[in-house]
N, C-alpha and C positions, 0 to 999 in steps of 0.2 A: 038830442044831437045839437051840437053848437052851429047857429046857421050861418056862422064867417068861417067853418072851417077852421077853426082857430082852439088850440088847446090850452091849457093851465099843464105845468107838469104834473099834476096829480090828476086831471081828466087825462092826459097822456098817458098815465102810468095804468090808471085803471081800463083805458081801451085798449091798451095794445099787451097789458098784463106783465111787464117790466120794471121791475122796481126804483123808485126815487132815487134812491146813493148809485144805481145803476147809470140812470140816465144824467144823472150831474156827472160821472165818471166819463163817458162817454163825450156829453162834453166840455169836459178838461183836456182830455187828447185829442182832440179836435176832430172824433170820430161822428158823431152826430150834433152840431152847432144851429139849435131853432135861433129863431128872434127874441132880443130881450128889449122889454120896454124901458126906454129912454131915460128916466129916471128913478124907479125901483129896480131895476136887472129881472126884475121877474122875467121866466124863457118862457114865449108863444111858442106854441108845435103847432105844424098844420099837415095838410095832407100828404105832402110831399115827403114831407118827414116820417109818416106813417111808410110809403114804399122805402126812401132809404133806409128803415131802424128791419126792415124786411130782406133788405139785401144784409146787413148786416149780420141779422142770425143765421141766413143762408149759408152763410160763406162760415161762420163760425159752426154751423152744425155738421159743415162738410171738414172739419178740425182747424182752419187756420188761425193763423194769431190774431190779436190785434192791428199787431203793426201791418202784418200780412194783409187784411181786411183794408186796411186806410190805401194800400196802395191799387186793390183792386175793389172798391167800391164805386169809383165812377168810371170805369170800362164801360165804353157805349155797346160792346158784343168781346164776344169769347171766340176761341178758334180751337184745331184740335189740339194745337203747342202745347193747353192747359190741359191735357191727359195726363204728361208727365208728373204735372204738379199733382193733379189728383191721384194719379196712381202709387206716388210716394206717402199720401198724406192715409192711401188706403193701407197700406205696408202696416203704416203705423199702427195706426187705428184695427188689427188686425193683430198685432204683438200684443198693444193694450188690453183688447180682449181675451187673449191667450192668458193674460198674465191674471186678468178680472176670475177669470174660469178657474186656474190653478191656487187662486187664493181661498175663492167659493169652494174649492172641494178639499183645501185645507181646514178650512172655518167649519164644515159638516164633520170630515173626522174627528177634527179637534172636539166638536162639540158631542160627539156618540161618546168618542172615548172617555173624559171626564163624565158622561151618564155613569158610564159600566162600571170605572175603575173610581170615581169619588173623589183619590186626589192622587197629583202625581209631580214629582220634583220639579223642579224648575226645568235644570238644567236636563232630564232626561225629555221633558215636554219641549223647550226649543230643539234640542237634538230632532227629535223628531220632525217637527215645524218645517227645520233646515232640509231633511232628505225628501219630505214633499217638494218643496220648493224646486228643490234639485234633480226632483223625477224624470223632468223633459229633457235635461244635458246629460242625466246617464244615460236616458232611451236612446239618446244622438251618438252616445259612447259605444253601444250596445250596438248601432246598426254597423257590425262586421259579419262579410258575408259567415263565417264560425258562427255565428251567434244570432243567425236572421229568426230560426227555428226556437230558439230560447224567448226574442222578444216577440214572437206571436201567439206563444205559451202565455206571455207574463201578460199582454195585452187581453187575454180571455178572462183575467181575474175578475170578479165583481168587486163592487163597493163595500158588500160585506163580507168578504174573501181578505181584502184590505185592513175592514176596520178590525178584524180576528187575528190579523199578525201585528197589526198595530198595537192592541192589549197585550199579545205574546210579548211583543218587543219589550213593551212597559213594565211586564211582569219579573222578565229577566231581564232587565238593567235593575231596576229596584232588589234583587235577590245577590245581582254580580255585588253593589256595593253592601249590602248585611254581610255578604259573607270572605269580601276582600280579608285579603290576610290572614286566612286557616290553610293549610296544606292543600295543595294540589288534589293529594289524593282523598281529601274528608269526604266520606261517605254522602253529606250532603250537597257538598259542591258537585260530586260528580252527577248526583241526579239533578243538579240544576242546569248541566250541560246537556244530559242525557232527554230531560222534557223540552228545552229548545229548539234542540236538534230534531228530534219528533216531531215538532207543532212545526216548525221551518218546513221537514217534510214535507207532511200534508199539506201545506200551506204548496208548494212545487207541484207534489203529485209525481205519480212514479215515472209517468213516459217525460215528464220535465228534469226530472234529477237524469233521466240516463243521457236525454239530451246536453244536459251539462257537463255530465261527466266525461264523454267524448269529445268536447271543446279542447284543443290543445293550450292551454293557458300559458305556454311559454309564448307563444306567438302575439300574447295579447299583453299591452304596457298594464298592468293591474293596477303599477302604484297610481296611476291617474284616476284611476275609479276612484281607488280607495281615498285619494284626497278628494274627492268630490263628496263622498261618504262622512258625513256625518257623524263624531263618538260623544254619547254622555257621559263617558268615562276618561278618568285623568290619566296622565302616561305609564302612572305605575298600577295604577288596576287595570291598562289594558294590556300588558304586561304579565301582570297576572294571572288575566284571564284569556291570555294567548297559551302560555303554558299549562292552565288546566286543560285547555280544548284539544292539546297538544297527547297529554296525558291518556286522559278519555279515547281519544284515539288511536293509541300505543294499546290501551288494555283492551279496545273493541278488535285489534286486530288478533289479539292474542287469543280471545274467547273461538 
């Protein structure tokens, strides 16, 4: 230990475990300013500087700025006023998380799905990317009292309930563009509407589908979903493959 209390920036840097370009940054904004000897500029730290560089992180661990910190670092006391501030700065710091969480659980399916499936289009894989993303503003779309019953259904889902209509998704988008531009009715298209619909299903489950189906969907704005909704597919394959889905379901009523 230095017995004048007295630091080098690099005894600085290594006691207080702050890095060099940190502490020269610091001060240049005139947020932490030691002593510099008189003719090399070298900066003394000493112990005062150790509690300031200490309020400094505080305040910075509790989210504030920089500038925010210069202004409240030599407050001789706090009062309750600084609830508000804090409580906004909690807001935040609670959205960020939200967002750190919904990326993490993007980042794991992303990462199952390319296990299972090996490789998968660009544009069908951001497609997807985008309706995670978008999970928590359609649940917020979703919360009509019609529809409470459906998103406590769709809330039971697991993670691997997920990543199984996630490869579904992947499978039929990769089969809509093979087989864009053959007839409606080609035996193959139709069972590639015919296994989606299926796998969607299960993926619902029966007391989920009847739940849905008694939703009166005229009362609900859909096109806003549907823009929130994500397509891998260009306007005229989805087009095309509105009318096959169209089709299929003209010949399932008839069967």
């Amino acid at each position: 230990m230095n017995k004048n209390n007295k630091f080098s920036i690099g005894e600085f840097s290594e006691k207080t475990g702050i890095s060099i370009p940190t502490l020269h940054y610091y001060d240049e904004i005139g947020l932490l300013r030691p002593e510099k000897k008189p003719f090399s500029g070298h900066r003394i730290y000493n112990y005062q500087d150790i509690i300031t560089l200490q309020k400094i992180l505080s305040l910075k661990f509790l989210g504030y700025s920089l500038d925010k910190i210069a202004n409240l670092l030599h407050e001789s006391s706090f009062t309750v006023e600084l609830n508000e501030a804090l409580s906004l700065h909690l807001q935040a710091l609670e959205k960020e998380k939200e967002s750190i969480e919904q990326s993490m659980t993007a980042i794991k399916r992303v990462i199952k799905l390319l296990e299972e499936v090996g490789e998968v289009d660009s544009a069908i894989l951001f497609s997807l990317i985008h309706g995670i993303q978008m999970e928590n503003i359609q649940k917020e779309w979703m919360e009509q009292p019609m529809l409470t019953e459906v998103v406590e259904g769709l809330s039971k889902k697991t993670e691997e309930e997920k990543a199984t209509l996630d490869q579904t998704f992947i499978q039929f988008a990769k089969e809509v563009k093979q087989h864009y531009g053959k007839p409606v009715e080609d035996l193959k298209v139709q069972e590639m509407i015919k296994s989606y619909l299926e796998a969607s299903f299960m993926f619902f489950g029966e007391d989920l589908m009847k739940k849905l189906a008694e939703v009166d969907v005229k009362k609900l704005d859909i096109q806003d979903f549907e823009d929130m909704t994500p397509s891998p597919f260009t306007e005229d394959e989805q087009k095309w493959l509105n009318q096959a889905m169209e089709y299929y379901m003209k010949q399932t009523e008839l069967e």
